[in-house]
C-alpha positions as CSV (number, residue, x, y, z in Angstrom):
1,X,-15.8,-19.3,32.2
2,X,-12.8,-16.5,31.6
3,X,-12.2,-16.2,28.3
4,X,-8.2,-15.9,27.2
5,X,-6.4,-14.6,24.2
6,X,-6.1,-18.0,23.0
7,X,-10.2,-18.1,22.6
8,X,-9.5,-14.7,20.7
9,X,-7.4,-16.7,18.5
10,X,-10.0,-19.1,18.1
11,X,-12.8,-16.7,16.9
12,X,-10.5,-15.4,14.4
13,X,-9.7,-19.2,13.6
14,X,-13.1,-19.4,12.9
15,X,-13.3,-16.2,11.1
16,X,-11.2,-17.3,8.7
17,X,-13.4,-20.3,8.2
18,X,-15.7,-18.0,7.4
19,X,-14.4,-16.2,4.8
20,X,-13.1,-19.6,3.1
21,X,-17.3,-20.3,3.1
22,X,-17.6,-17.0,1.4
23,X,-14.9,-17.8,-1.5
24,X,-15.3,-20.9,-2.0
25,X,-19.0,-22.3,-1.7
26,X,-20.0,-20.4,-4.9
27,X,-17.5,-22.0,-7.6
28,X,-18.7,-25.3,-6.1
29,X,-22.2,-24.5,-7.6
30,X,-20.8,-22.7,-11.1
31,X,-21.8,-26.2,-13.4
32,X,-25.2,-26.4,-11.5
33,X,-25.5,-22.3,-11.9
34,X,-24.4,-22.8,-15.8
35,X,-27.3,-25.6,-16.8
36,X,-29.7,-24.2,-14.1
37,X,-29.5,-20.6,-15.3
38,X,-27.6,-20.3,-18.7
39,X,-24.6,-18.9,-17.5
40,X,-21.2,-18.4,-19.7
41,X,-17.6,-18.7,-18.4
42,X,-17.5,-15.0,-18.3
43,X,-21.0,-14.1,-15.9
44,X,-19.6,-16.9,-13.4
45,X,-16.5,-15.1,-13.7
46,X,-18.0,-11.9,-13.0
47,X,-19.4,-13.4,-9.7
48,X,-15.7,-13.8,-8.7
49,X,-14.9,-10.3,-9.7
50,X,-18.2,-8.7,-8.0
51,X,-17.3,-11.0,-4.7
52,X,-13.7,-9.5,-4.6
53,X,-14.6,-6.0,-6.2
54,X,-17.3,-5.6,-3.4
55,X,-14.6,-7.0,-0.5
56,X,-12.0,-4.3,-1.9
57,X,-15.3,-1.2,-1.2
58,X,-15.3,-3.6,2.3
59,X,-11.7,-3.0,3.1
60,X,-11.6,0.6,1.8
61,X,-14.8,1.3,4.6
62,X,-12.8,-0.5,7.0
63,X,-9.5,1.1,6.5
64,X,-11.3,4.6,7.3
65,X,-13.9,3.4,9.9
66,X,-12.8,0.0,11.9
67,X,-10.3,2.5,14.8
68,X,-13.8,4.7,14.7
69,X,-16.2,1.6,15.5
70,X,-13.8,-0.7,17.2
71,X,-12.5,-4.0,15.9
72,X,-15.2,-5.9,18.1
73,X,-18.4,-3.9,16.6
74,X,-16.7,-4.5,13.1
75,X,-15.9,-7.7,13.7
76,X,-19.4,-8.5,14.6
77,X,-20.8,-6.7,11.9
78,X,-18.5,-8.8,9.6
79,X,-20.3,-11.8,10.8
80,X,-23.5,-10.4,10.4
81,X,-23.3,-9.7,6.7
82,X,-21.7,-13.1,5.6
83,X,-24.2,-14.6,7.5
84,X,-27.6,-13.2,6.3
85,X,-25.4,-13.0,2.3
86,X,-25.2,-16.9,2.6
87,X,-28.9,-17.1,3.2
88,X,-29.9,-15.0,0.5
89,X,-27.5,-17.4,-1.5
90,X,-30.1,-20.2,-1.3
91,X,-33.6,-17.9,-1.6
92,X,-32.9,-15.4,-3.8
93,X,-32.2,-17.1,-6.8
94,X,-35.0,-19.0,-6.5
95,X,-37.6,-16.4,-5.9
96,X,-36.7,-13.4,-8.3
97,X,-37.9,-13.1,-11.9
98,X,-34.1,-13.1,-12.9
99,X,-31.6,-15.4,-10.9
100,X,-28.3,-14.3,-11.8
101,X,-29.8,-10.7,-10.0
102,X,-30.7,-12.6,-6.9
103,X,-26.8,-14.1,-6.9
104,X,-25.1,-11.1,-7.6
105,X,-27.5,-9.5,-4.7
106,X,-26.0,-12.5,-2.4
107,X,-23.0,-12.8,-3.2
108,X,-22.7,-8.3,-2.5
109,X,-23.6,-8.9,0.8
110,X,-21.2,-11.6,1.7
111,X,-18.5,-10.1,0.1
112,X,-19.1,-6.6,2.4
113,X,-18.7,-9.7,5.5
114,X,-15.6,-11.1,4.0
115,X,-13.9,-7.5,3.1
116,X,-14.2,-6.6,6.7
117,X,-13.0,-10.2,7.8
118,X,-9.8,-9.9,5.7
119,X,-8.9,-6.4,7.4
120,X,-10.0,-6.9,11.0
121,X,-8.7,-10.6,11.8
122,X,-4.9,-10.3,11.0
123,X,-4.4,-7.0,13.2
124,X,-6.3,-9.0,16.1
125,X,-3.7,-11.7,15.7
126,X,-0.9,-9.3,14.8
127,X,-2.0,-7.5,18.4
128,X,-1.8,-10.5,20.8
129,X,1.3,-11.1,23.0
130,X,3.9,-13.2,21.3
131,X,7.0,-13.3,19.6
132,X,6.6,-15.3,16.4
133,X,4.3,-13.2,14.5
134,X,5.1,-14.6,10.8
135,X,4.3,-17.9,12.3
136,X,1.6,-16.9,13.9
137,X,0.2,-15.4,11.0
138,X,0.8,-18.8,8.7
139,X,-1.2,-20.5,11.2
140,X,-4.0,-18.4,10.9
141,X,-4.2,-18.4,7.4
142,X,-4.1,-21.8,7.2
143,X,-7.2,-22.1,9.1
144,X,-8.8,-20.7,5.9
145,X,-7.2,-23.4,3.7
146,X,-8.9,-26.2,6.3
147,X,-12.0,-24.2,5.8
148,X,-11.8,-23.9,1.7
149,X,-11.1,-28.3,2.6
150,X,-14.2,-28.6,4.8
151,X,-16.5,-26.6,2.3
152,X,-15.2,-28.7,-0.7
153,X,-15.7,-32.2,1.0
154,X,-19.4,-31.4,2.7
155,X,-20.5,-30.0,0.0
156,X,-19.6,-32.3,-2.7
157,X,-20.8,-35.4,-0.3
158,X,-23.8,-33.8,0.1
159,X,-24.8,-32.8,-3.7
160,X,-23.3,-36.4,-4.5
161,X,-25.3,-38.4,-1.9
162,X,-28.7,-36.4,-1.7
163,X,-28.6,-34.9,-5.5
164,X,-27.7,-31.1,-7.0
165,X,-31.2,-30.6,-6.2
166,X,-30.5,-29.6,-3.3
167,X,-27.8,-26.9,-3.5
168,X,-29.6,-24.1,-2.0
169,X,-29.4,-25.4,1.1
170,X,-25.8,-25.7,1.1
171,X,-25.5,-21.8,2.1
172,X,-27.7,-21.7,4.1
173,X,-26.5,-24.6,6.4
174,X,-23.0,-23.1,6.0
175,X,-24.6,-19.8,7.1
176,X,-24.5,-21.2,11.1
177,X,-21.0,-20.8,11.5
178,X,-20.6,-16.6,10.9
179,X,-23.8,-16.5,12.6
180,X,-22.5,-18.6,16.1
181,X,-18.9,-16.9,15.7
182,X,-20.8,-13.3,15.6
183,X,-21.7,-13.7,19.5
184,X,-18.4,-15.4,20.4
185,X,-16.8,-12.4,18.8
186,X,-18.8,-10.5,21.6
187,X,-17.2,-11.9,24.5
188,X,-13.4,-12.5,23.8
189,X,-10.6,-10.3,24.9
190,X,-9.1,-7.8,22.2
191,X,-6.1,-6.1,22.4
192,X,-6.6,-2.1,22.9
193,X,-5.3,-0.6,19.7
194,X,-2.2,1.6,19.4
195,X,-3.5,4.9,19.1
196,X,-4.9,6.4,15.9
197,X,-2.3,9.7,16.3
198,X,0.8,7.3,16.7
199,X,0.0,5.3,13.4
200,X,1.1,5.8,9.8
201,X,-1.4,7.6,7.8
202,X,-2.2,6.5,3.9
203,X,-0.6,9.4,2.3
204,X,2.9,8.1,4.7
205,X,2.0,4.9,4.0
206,X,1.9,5.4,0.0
207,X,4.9,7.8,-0.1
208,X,6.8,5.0,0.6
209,X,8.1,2.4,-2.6
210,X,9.6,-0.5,-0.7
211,X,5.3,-0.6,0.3
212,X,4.2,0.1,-2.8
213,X,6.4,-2.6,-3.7
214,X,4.4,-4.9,-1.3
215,X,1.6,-4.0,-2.4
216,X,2.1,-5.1,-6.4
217,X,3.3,-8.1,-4.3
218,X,0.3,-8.8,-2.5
219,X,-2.0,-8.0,-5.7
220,X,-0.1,-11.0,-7.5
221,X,-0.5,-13.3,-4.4
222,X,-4.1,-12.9,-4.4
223,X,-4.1,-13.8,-8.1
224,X,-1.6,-16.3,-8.3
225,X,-4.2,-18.3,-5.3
226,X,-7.3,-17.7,-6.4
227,X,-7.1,-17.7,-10.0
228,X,-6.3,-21.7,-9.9
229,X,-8.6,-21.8,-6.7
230,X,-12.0,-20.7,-8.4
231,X,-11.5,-21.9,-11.5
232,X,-9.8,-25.8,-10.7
233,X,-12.9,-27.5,-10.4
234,X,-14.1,-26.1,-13.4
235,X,-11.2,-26.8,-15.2
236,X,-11.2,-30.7,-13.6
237,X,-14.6,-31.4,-15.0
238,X,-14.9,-29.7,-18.3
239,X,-10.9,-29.4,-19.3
240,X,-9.8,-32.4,-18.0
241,X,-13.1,-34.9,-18.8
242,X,-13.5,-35.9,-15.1
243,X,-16.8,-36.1,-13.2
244,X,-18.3,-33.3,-11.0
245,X,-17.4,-35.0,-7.6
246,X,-13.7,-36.1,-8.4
247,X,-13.4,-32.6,-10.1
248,X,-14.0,-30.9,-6.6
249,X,-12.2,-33.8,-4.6
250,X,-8.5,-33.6,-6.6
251,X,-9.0,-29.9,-7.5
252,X,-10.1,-27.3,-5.1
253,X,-10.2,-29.8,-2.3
254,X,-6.4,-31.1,-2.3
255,X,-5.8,-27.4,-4.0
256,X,-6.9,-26.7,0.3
257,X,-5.1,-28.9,1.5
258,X,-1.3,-28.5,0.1
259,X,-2.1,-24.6,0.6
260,X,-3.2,-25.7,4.4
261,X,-0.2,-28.1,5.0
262,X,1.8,-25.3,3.8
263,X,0.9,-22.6,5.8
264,X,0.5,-25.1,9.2
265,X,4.6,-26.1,8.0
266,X,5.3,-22.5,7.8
267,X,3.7,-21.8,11.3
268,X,5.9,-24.3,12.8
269,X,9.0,-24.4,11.6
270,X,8.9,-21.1,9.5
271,X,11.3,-19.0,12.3
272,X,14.1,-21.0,10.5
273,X,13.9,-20.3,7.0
274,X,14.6,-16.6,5.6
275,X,10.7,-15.7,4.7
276,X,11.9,-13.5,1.0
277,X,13.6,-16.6,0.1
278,X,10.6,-18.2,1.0
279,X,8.4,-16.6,-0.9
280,X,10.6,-17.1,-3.9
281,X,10.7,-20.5,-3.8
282,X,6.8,-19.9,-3.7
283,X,6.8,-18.1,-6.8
284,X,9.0,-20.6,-9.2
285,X,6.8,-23.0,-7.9
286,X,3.9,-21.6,-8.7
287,X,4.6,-20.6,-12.1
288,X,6.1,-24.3,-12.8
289,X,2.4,-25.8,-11.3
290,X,0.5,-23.4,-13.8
291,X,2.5,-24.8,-16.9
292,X,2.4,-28.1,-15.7
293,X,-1.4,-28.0,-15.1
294,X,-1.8,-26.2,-18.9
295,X,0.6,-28.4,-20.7
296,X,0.9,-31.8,-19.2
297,X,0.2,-34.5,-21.6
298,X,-2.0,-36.6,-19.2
299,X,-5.4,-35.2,-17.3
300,X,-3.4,-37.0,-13.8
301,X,-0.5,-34.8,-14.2
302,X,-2.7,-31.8,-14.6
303,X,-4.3,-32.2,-11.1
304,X,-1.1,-33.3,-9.8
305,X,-0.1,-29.4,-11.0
306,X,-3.2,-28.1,-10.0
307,X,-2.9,-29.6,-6.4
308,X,0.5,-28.7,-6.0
309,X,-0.1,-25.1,-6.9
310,X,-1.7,-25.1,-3.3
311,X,1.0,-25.6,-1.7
312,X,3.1,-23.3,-3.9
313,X,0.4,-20.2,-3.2
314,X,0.5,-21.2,0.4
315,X,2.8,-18.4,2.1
316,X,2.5,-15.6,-0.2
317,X,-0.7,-14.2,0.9
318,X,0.5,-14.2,5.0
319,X,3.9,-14.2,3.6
320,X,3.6,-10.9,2.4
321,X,0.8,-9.7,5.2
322,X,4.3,-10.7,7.7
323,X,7.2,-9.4,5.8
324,X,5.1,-6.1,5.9
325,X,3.8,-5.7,8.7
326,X,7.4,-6.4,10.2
327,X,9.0,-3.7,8.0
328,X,6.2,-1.4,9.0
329,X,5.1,-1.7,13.1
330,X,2.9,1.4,12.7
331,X,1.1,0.4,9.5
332,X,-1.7,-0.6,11.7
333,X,-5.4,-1.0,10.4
334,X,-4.4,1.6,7.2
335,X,-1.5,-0.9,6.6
336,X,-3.4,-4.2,6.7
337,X,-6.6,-2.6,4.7
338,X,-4.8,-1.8,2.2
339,X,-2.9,-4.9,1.7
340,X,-6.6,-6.4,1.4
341,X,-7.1,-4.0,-1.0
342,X,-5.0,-5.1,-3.3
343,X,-5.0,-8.9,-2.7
344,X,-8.7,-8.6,-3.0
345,X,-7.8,-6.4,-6.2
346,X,-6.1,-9.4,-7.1
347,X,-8.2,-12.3,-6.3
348,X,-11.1,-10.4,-8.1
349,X,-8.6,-9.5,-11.5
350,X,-7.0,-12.6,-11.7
351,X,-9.8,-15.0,-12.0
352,X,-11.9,-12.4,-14.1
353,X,-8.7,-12.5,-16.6
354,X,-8.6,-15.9,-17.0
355,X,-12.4,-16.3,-18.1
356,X,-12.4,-13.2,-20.1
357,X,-9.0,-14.9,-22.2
358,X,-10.6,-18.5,-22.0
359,X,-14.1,-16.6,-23.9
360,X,-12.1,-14.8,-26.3
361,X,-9.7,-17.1,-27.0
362,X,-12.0,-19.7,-28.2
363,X,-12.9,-17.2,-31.1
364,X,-9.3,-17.4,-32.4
365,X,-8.5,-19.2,-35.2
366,X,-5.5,-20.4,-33.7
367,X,-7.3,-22.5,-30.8
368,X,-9.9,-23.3,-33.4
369,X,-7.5,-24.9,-36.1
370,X,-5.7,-26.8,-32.7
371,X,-9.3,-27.9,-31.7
372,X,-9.3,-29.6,-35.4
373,X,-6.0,-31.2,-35.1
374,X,-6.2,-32.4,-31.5
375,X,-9.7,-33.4,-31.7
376,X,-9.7,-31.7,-27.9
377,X,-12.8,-29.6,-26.8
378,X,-12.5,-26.0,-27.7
379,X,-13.9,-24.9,-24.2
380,X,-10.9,-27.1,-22.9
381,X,-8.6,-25.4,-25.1
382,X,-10.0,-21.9,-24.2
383,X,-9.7,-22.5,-20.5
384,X,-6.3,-23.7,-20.7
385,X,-5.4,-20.7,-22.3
386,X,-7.3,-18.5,-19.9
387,X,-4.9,-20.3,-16.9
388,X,-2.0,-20.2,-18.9
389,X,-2.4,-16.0,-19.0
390,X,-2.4,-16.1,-15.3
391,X,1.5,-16.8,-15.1
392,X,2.0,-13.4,-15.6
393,X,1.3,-12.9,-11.8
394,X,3.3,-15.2,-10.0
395,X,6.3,-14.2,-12.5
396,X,5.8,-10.6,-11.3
397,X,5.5,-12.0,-7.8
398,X,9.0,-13.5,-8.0
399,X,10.5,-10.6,-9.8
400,X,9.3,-8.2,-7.3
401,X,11.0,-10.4,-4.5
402,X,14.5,-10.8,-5.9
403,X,14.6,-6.8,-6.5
404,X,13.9,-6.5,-2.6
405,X,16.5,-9.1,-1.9
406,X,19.0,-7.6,-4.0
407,X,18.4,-3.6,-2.7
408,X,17.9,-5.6,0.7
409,X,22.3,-6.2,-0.1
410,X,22.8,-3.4,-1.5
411,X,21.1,-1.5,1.9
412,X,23.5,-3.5,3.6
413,X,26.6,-2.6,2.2
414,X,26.2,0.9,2.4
């Protein structure tokens, strides 16, 4: 059989997949890691941070090394370390003297798979013929979304039907897809690079504000998403009263799958909308979802914000990948590994914030003397709180965006 471009499209559909596994299967497990192992809201959120932190050291290695190795040998490797890091998700833990050693141990090696993943699979798309790269791009990202989906359903069937019991072999099942996608990765067609001594080099890259711009941009994006991403099942059990398995179904898994039908919409139809105005749209929406989910007087209203917020986060993490890359043809892998950087920067920060604030704020006697008058659970209160500091980034988000439109005009006129 001769494999085509579109089966390179598939691999990286599948890649995607993969790296929704990575960032996803772990807050599934955070109330069976908490009563298993004695965990706080801020170690689990140090898992998120070490995940991210560790895909950041991924995507700085990559933006140096990936023209040196090739994207196919990268690509490969990618697979190879979110493979075996899933594994050692379900045995480690259980056979070292400490288990929060044996996650953090997993969830390093992983993360060094998912770092590479998020620089090497959007060039590979970017590279391949076509003429509707924003739309292109949407698509792909929203294969992640149906991943983040799949990973919430199975996995909450399973730990529902067959008993938390049996969480470690959740990884390790999931660990089949990176490891089958490694040796399709082998075979498909890939785009020769442009070469390195045509490309923009970092110090060009970072000389220039309009990217620096993009990439304070890209740092809120990958806040603004994962922030209510990691933490929404937690929130739906313990701040909202609801049970484990309708926690991950009305969170995280319709979180997926308004982020998914936004970025498939966007793929379709997106050549006909302006894609800065799109992103603004994005970003009031965002922040309007957060307050909603924080302040809304009944727990259904909260998920309805917290779902929504999905669909709200859905184009600004290709969005931005597009409206770059567009502005910047010769960014190449440089370009691409550094936007990683800094969405990575932000995924990593922005859920690390919110469960340093929800911990701290607890010890207020402001959310203590509410806790007395509302009768409402002071963790509840403290990870309200913790959600309600993570406005900040799609706020900056949107601000960033009308300042580009409005020296966008004022290019224009001159």
């Amino acid at each position: 059989m001769r494999l085509s471009y579109q089966h390179t499209r598939y691999a990286c559909y599948a890649g995607y997949i993969t790296q929704a596994i990575i960032n996803n299967l772990a807050p599934l497990l955070f109330i069976i890691f908490q009563t298993s192992y004695g965990l706080n809201f801020e170690m689990v959120g140090r898992l998120i941070l070490i995940n991210f932190g560790t895909q950041i050291l991924a995507d700085l290695i990559a933006v140096k090394f990936a023209d040196t190795f090739g994207y196919r040998a990268s690509a490969v490797a990618a697979h190879a370390f979110s493979a075996a890091g899933l594994v050692l998700l379900g045995i480690l833990p259980q056979v070292l003297a400490s288990p929060y050693m044996g996650l953090v141990i997993a969830v390093v090696v992983y993360a060094l798979g998912g770092g590479l993943l998020e620089v090497l699979v959007s060039p590979i798309v970017e590279s391949l013929p076509g003429d509707k790269k924003a739309s292109d791009m949407s698509l792909l990202h929203s294969f992640y979304c149906w991943g983040q989906m799949g990973v919430v359903l199975i996995s909450t069937l399973l730990l529902t039907f067959l008993g938390t019991d049996i969480w470690m072999w959740l990884p390790i099942g999931w660990a089949v897809l990176p490891f089958a996608n490694l040796f399709f990765f082998m075979k498909v067609p890939l785009v020769p690079p442009v070469p390195e001594e045509k490309l923009m080099t970092v110090g060009q890259l970072c000389k220039n504000k309009l990217f620096l711009l993009m990439l304070v941009v890209m740092l809120c994006a990958g806040a603004s998403e994962l922030t209510m991403s990691q933490w929404s099942s937690l929130f739906a059990e313990t701040g909202l009263g609801v049970s484990k398995t309708l926690g991950d179904l009305l969170g995280p898994c319709l979180f997926a799958a308004l982020m998914g039908t936004g970025r498939l919409l966007y793929g379709l139809y997106g050549s006909r909308l302006n894609l800065r105005n799109s992103l603004i749209f994005c970003g009031c929406l965002c922040i309007l979802c957060y307050l909603t989910t924080v302040f809304a007087p009944h727990p259904l209203l909260s998920l309805v914000g917290c779902a929504v917020c999905g669909f709200s986060v859905s184009l600004m993490w290709p969005g931005a990948f597009s409206d770059t890359a567009a502005r910047f043809p010769m960014g190449g892998t440089a370009m691409f590994g550094m936007m990683a950087v800094f969405g990575d920067l932000g995924a990593s920060l922005g859920p690390w914030m919110s469960g340093v604030v929800s911990d701290l704020s607890q010890k207020t006697n402001l959310l203590q003397q509410i806790q007395s008058s509302t009768g409402e659970e002071l963790s509840q209160l403290g990870l309200k709180t913790g959600l309600l500091a993570a406005v900040i980034f799609p706020l900056v988000l949107v601000l960033s965006m009308l300042y580009l439109k409005k020296r966008r005009k004022a290019d224009i006129k001159e």
